[in-house]
C-alpha positions in Angstrom: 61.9 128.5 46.6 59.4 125.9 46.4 57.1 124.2 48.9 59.2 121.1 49.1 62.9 123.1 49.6 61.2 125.5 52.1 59.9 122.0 54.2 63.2 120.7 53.7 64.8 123.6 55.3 62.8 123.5 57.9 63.1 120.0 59.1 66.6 120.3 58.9 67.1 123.2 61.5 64.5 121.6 63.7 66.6 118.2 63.4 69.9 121.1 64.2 67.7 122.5 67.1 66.8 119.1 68.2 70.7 117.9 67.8 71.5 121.2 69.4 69.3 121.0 72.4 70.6 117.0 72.9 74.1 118.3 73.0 73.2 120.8 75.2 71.5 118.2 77.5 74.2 115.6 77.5 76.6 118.4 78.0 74.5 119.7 80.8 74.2 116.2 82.6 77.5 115.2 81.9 79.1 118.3 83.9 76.2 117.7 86.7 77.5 114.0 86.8 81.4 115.3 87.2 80.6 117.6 90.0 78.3 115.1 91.3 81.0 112.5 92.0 83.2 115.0 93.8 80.1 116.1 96.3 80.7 114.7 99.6 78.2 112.0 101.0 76.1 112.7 103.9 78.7 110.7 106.2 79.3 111.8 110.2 82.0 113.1 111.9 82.8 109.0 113.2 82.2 107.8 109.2 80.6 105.3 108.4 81.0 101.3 108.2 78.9 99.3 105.6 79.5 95.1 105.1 78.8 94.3 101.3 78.4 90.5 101.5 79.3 87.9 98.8 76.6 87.9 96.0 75.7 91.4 96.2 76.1 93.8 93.9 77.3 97.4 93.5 73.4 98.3 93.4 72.7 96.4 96.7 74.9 99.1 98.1 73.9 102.2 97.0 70.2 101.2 97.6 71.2 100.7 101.4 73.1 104.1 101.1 70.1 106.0 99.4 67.7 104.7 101.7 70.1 105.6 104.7 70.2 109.4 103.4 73.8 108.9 102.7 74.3 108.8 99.1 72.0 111.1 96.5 70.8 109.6 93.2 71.9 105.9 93.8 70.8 105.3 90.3 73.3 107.5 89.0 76.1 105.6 91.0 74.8 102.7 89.0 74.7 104.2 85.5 77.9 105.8 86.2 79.6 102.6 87.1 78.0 100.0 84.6 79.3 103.1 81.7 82.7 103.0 83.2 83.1 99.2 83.3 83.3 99.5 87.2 80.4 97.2 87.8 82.3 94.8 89.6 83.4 95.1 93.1 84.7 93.3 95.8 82.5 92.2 98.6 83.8 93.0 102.7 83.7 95.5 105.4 84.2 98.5 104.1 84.8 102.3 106.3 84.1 105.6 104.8 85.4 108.9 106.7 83.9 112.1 106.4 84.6 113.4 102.7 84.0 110.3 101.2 82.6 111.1 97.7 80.6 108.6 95.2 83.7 109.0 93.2 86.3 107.8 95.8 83.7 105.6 97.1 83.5 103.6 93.7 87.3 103.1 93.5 87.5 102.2 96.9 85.0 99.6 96.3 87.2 98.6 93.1 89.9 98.3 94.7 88.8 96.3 97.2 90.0 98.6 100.2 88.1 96.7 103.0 88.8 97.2 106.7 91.6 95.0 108.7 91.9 93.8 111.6 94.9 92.2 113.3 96.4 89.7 115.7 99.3 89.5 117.1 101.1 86.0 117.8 104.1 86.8 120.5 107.7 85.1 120.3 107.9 82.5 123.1 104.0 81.9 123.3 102.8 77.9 123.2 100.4 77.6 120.1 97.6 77.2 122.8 98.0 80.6 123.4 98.0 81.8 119.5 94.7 79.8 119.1 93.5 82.3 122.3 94.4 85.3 120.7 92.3 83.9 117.5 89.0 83.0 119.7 89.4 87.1 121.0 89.0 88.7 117.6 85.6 88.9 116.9 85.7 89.3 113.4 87.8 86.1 112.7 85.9 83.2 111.7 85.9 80.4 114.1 86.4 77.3 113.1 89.2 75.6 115.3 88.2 76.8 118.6 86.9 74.1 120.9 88.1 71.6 118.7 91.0 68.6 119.8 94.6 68.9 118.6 93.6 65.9 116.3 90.4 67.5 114.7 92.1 71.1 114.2 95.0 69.2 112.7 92.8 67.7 110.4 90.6 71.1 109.5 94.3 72.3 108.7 95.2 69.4 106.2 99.1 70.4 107.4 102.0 68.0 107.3 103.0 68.4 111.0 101.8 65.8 113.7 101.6 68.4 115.8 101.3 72.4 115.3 103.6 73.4 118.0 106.2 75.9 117.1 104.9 75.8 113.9 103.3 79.5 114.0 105.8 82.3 112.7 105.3 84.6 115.8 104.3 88.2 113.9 101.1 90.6 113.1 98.8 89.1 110.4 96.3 91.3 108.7 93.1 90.3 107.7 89.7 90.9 106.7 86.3 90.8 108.5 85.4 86.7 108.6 88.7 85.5 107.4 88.3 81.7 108.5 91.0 81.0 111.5 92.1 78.0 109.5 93.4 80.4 106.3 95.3 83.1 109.2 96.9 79.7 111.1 97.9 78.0 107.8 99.4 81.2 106.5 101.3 81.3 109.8 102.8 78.0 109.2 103.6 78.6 105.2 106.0 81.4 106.7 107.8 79.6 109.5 108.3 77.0 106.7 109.6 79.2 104.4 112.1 80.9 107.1 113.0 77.4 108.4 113.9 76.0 104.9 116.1 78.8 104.3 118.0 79.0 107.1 118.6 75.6 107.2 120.3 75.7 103.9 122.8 78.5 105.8 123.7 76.4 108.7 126.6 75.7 110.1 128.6 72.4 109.6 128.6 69.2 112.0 125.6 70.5 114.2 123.7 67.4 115.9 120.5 67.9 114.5 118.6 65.3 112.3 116.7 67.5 110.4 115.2 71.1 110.5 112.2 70.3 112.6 114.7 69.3 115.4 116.4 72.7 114.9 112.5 73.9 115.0 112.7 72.1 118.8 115.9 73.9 119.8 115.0 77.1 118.7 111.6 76.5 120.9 113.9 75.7 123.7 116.5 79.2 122.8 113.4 80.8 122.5 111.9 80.5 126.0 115.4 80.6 127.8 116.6 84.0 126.2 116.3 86.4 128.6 118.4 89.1 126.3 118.3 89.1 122.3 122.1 89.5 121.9 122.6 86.5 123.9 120.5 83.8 121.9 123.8 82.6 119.5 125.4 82.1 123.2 123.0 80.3 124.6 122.3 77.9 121.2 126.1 77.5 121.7 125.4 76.0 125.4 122.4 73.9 124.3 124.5 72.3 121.1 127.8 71.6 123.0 125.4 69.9 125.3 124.0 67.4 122.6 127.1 67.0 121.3 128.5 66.0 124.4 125.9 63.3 125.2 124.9 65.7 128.4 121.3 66.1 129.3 119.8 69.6 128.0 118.2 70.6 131.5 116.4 73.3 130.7 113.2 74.6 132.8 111.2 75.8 130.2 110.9 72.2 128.8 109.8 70.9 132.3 107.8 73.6 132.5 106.1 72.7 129.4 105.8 69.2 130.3 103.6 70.1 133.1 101.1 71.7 131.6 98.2 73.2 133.5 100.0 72.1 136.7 102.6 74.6 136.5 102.0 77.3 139.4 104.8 79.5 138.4 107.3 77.5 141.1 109.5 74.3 139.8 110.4 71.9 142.8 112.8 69.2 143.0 110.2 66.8 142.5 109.1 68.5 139.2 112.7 68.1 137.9 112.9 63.8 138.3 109.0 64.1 137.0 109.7 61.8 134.3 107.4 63.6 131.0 108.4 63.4 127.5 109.4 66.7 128.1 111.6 66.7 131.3 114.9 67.3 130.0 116.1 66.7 133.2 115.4 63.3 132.7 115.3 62.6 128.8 117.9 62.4 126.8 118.2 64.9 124.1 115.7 66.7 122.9 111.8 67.1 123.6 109.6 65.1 120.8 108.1 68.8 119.7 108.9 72.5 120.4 107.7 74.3 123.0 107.1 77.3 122.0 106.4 79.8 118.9 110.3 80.4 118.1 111.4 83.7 116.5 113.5 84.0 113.2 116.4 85.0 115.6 115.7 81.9 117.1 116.0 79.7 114.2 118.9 81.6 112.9 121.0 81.4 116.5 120.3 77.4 116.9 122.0 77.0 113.4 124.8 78.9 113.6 125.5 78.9 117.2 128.3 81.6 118.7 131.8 79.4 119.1 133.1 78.4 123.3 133.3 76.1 125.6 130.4 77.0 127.9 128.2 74.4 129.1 126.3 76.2 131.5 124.7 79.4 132.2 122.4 80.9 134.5 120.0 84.0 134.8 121.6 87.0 136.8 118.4 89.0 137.1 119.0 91.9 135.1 118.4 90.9 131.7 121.7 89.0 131.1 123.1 85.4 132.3 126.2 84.4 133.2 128.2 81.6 131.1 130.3 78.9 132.4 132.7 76.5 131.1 132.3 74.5 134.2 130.0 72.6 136.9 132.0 74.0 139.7 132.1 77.6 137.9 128.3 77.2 137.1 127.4 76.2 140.9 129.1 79.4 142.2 127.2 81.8 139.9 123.8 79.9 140.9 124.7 80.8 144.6 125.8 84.1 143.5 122.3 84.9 141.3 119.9 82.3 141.7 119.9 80.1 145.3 116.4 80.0 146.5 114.9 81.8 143.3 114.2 79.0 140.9 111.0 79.8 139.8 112.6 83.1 138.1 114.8 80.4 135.6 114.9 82.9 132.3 117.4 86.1 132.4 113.7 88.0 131.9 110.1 87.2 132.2 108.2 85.0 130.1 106.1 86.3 127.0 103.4 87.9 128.1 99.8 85.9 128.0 97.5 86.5 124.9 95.0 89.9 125.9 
């Protein structure tokens, strides 16, 4: 074999050992990588809460975990994720429990699987209340609190002149400095939705204008239901009333009209008040709702339960009793209510925003 054959050979199976032992290698770090990403990260029994902010990146993060003694190799999070085209994730709160392994970590990030919080707006509260229960989350950011009816009106760009009874009473979900503004307007977009639909299912020859005036009654159904099986009775009341040309003479609106003033006791002197909102007084209907208004609300006001009662009052255990007429209605009123007219709903009012 010649010189130049035997080099040949030679550089071959060192190029074959060299191939061999990069193989090997890659092999090697490949499996350390796989059982890498299932090793749990040095999180505590409560877990652990980390906020990636808008503008920063996947490295940011696992920087601020390396340094924290959470997360081992935070380069190798980053090689990891840039070769798997998982590069780009989505900034927010985020909560890892116990367990929590780069791998899961990454796809959580991915995902987006930030942490939510809630608030609750109650059937039956005024929208001042709903804006309360905003200002109490702290993680909601604030942009309508301490602001007039006419400024928050224009910060929501909404159709409405005014946002009463405009706010679907549910649970929203959001995420850590969610602007107020984007949880209220997504509020509204649903009790549009549910109002438009329902008041393509209404019943014939009601006496409403339009569907914000349903919106009203409903507000009005709403704070006078003392029992849910009885709202299509008492929308039946309240509609015979209008179409009668009698006076709605409800409480709650008077109530409403007062304002701050209310003690939680109606007098005589309250009820010939004359407000834009003293039924008692005005003719028809109140120029806005008075309260957040369920869907059972909206659904009872158009397509109120058949009768001939005009009246009804609250018997104090949940229920009220119905009457066709004024002398039928003043007898129940001695029999359930004489002397008690600060307790004007069949059950209590909504309770006030924690």
């Amino acid at each position: 074999m010649s010189k130049k054959i035997s080099f040949t050979v030679k550089l071959l199976r060192l190029a074959a050992g060299i191939f061999l032992v990069a193989v090997l290698s890659a092999l090697t770090a490949w499996l350390y990588l796989q059982q890498w990403l299932k090793i749990p990260l040095h999180i505590s029994a409560q877990g652990y809460t980390y906020e990636l902010k808008q503008g920063q990146s996947l490295g940011h993060l696992a920087n601020d975990l390396g340094r924290a003694g959470i997360l081992n190799h935070p380069r190798l999070l980053r090689l990891y994720a840039r070769f798997n085209d998982a590069n780009k994730v989505n900034a927010g709160e985020y909560f890892f429990p116990p367990g929590t392994t780069p791998e899961s970590l990454l796809q959580k990030l991915i995902k987006g699987e930030v942490v939510l919080y809630q608030v609750t707006f109650v059937e039956g509260w005024t929208v001042k209340q709903a804006l309360a229960a905003l200002v109490k989350v702290g993680s909601i950011q604030q942009q309508l609190d301490g602001k007039s009816e006419a400024e928050q009106l224009a910060l929501l760009n909404l159709p409405v002149k005014s946002l009463e009874g405009w706010i679907f009473p549910d649970t929203y979900s959001f995420s850590r400095n969610t602007p107020d503004i984007e949880i209220v307007r997504n509020a509204y977009r649903k009790m549009q939705t549910l109002l438009d639909t329902e008041w393509e299912k209404r019943a014939a020859n009601l006496p409403y204008k339009n569907a914000y005036e349903a919106l009203i009654m409903a507000s009005i159904v709403e704070r006078e239901t003392g029992h849910h099986s009885e709202r299509e009775q008492i929308a039946g009341v309240f509609v015979r009333r209008l179409q009668q040309g009698m006076k709605l003479q409800t409480d709650p609106t008077v109530i409403y009209g007062m304002g701050d003033s209310y003690k939680g006791r109606i007098t005589r002197k309250d009820l010939e008040a004359p407000t834009a909102y003293n039924t008692y007084v005005i003719p028809g209907l109140p120029p806005t709702p008075i309260s957040l208004p369920s869907a059972a609300s909206i659904k009872a006001v158009l397509n109120p339960a058949p009768g001939k009662a005009l009246y009804f009052v609250a018997k104090g255990d949940g229920t009220s009793e119905f009457s066709d007429s004024l002398d039928a209605h003043n007898q129940a009123v001695r029999r359930y209510q004489l002397n008690r007219r600060s307790d004007y709903r069949a059950a209590p009012p909504p309770a006030q925003a924690n």
